[in-house]
C-alpha positions in Angstrom: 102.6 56.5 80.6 104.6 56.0 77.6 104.8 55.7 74.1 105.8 52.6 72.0 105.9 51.9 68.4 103.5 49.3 67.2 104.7 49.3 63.2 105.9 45.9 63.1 102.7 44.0 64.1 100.3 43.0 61.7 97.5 44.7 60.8 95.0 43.1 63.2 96.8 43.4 65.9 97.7 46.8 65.5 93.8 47.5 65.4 93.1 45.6 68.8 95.7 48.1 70.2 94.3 50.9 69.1 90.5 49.2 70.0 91.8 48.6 73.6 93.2 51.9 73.8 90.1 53.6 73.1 88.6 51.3 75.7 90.8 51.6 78.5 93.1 54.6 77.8 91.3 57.4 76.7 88.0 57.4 79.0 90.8 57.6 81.9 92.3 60.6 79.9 89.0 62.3 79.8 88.1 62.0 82.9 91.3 63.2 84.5 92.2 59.7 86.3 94.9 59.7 84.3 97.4 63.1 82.9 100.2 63.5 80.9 102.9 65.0 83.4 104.1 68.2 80.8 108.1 68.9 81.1 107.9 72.0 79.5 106.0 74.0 76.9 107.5 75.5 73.9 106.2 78.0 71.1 106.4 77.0 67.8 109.0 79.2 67.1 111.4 77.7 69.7 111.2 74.5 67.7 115.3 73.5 67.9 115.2 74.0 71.5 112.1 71.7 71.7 114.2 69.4 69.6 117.4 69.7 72.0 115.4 69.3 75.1 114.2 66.1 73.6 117.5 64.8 72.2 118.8 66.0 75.7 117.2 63.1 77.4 117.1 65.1 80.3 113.5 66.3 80.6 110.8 64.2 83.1 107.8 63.7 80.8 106.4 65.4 78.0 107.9 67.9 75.5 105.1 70.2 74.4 105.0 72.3 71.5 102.4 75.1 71.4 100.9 75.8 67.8 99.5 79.4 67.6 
């Protein structure tokens, strides 16, 4: 899975993107046919090494950063 910006479609199509991704994506989501695979997990207060990891382009899936 991964993420792509949609911000230069128009309006209408944006929306079918987001009405097929409810459709398709997110009932695979909740029932666990589908997972995020989680890199690591950082607290709040790590944030700049969050931000490294990312910028590090080294990590395999997800940067997560915990909110208390």
């Amino acid at each position: 899975m991964f993420g792509v910006s949609n911000s230069r479609l128009p309006g209408e199509q944006r929306a079918e993107a987001v009405r097929g991704f409810v459709r398709d994506v997110l009932p695979a989501l909740a029932d666990g046919r589908i997972a995020p695979v989680i890199d690591r997990v950082f607290a709040f207060d790590q944030l700049p090494a969050a931000k490294d990891g990312i910028e590090s382009n080294a990590q395999v899936g997800k940067i997560v950063v915990r909110v208390a």
